[in-house]
C-alpha positions as a LaTeX table, in Angstrom:
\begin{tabular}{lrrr}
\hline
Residue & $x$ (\AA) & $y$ (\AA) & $z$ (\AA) \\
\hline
Unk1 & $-44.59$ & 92.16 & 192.87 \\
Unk2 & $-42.65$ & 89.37 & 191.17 \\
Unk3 & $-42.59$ & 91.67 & 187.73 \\
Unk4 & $-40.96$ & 94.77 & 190.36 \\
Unk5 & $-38.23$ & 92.51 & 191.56 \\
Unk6 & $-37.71$ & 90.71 & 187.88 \\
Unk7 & $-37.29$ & 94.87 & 186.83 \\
Unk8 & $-34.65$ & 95.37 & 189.73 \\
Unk9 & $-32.72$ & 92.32 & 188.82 \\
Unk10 & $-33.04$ & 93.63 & 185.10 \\
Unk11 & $-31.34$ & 97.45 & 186.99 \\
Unk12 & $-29.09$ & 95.64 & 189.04 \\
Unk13 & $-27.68$ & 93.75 & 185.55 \\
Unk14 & $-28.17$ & 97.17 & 182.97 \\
Unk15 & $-25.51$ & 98.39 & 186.13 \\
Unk16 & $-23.56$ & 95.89 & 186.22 \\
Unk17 & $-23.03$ & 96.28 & 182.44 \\
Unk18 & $-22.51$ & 100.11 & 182.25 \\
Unk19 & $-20.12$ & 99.69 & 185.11 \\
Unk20 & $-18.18$ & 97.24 & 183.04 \\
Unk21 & $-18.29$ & 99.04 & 180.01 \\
Unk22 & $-17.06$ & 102.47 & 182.05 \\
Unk23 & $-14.26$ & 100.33 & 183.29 \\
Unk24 & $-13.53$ & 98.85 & 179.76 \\
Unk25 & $-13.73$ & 102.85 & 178.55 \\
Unk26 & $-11.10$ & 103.67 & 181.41 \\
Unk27 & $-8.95$ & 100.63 & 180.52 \\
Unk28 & $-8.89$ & 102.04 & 176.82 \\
Unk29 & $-8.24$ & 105.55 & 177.57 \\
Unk30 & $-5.36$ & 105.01 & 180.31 \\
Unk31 & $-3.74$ & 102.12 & 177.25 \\
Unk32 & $-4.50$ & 104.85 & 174.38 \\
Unk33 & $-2.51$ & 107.22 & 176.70 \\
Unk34 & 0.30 & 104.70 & 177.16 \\
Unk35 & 0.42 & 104.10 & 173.18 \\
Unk36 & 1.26 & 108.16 & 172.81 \\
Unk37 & 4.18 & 107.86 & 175.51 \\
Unk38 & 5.28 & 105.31 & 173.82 \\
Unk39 & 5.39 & 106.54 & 170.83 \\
Unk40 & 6.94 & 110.10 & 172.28 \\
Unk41 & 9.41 & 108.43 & 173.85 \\
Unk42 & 10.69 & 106.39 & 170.78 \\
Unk43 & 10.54 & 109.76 & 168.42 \\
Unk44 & 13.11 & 111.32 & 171.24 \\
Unk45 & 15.10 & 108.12 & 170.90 \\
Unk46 & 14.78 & 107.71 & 167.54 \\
Unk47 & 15.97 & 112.26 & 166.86 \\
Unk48 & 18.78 & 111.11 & 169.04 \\
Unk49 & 19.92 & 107.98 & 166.96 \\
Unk50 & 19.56 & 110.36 & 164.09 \\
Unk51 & 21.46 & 113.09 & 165.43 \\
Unk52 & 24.81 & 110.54 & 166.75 \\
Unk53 & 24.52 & 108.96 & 163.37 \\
Unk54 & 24.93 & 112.42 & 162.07 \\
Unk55 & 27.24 & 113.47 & 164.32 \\
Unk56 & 29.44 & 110.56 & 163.15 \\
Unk57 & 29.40 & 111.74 & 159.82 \\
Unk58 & 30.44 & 114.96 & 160.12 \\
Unk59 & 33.16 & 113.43 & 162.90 \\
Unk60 & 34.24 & 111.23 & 160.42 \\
Unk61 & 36.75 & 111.91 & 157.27 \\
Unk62 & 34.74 & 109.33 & 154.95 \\
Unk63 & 34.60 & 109.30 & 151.08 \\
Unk64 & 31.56 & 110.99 & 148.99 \\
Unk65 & 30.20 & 107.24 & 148.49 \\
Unk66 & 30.59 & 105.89 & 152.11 \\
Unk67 & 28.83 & 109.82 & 153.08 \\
Unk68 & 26.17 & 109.03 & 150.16 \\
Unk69 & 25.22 & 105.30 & 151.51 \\
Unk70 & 24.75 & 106.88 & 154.91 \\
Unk71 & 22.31 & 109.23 & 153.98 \\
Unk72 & 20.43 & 106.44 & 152.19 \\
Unk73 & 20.45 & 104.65 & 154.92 \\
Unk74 & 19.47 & 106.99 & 157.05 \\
Unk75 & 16.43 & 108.23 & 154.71 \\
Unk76 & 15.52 & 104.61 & 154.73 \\
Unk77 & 15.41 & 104.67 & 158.65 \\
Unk78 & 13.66 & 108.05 & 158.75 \\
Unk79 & 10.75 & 106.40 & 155.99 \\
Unk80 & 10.98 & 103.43 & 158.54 \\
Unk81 & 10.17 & 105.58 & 161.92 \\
Unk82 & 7.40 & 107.81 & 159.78 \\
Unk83 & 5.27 & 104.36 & 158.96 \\
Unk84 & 6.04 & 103.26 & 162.43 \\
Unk85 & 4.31 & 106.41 & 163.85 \\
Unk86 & 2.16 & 106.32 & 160.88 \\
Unk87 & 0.44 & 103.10 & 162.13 \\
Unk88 & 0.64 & 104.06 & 166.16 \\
Unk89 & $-2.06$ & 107.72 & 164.80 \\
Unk90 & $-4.07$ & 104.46 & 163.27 \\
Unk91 & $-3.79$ & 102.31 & 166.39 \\
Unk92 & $-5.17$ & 105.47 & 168.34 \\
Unk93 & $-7.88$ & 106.71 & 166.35 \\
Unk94 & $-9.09$ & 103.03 & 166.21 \\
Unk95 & $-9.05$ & 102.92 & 170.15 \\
Unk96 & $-10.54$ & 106.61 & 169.80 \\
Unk97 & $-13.51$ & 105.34 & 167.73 \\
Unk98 & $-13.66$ & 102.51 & 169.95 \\
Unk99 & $-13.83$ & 104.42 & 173.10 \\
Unk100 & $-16.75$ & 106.99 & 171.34 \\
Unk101 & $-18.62$ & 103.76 & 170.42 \\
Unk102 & $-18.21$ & 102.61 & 174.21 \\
Unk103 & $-19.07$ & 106.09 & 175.71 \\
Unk104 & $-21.98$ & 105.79 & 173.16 \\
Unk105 & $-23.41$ & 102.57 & 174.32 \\
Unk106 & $-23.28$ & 103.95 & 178.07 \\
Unk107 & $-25.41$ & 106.97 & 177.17 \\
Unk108 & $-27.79$ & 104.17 & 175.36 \\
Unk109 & $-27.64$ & 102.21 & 178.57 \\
Unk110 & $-28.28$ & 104.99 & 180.84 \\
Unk111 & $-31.27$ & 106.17 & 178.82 \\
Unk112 & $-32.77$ & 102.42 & 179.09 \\
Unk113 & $-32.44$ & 102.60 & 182.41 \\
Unk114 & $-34.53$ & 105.73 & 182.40 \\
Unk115 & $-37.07$ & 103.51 & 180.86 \\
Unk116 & $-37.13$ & 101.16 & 183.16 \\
Unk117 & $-37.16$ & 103.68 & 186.02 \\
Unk118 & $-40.33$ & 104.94 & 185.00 \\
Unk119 & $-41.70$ & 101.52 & 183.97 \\
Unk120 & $-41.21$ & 100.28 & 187.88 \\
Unk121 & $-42.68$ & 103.72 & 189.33 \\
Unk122 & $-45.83$ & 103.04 & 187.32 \\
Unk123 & $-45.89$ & 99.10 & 188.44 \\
Unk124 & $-45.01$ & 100.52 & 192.28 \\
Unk125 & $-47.97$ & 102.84 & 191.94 \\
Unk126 & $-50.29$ & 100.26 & 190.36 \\
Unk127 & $-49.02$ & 98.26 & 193.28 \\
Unk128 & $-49.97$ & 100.85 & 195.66 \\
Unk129 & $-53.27$ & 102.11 & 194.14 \\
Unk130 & $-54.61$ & 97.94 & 194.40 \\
Unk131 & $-53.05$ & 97.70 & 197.85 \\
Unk132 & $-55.30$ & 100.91 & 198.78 \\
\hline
\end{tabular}
């Protein structure tokens, strides 16, 4: 009987430990979904800042070099944003493998658990068949 109950703490922990790793998978997804809004909501700001800095151009009666410098600058601020959202599709595929390995771990868990299932019905019927 004492092996049964050692099995059903074992259970009781395997849960525990899928449970945490379910809310560690949730706590990924719901920041991997924060990282795109973030990153949405900069592009907007960012096309906006473009499109005043732009705007001031034309608006303004500037020389060919003072036009020329702005576009440099603002193809240097363009190459600037692209890297930036260049690393946040990094960031997210890493949390995307990370979540895959997580959600992978919970199927490995689930299957042990399986195991262990059928390893206390056998011990609860070897338990019954000495009882009878």
């Amino acid at each position: 009987a004492g092996g049964v109950v050692d099995k059903q703490v074992r259970i009781g922990d395997l849960e525990k430990c899928i449970s945490d790793k379910e809310a560690r998978i949730a706590d990924m997804e719901a920041n991997s979904a924060t990282v795109l809004a973030d990153k949405e909501a900069k592009i907007a700001a960012l096309e906006q800042c473009v499109a005043q800095l732009e705007d001031n151009v034309a608006d303004k009666n500037v020389t060919v070099g003072e036009k020329e410098a702005n576009v440099t600058a603002l193809q240097d601020s363009l190459a600037e944003k692209v890297a930036t959202v260049a690393n946040k599709d990094a960031t997210i595929a890493e949390k995307k493998a990370e979540i895959d390995a997580l959600k992978k771990s919970v199927v490995e868990k689930h299957e042990q658990l399986g195991e262990l299932d059928a390893i206390i019905a056998a011990l609860n019927a070897a338990v019954a068949d000495k009882d009878a």
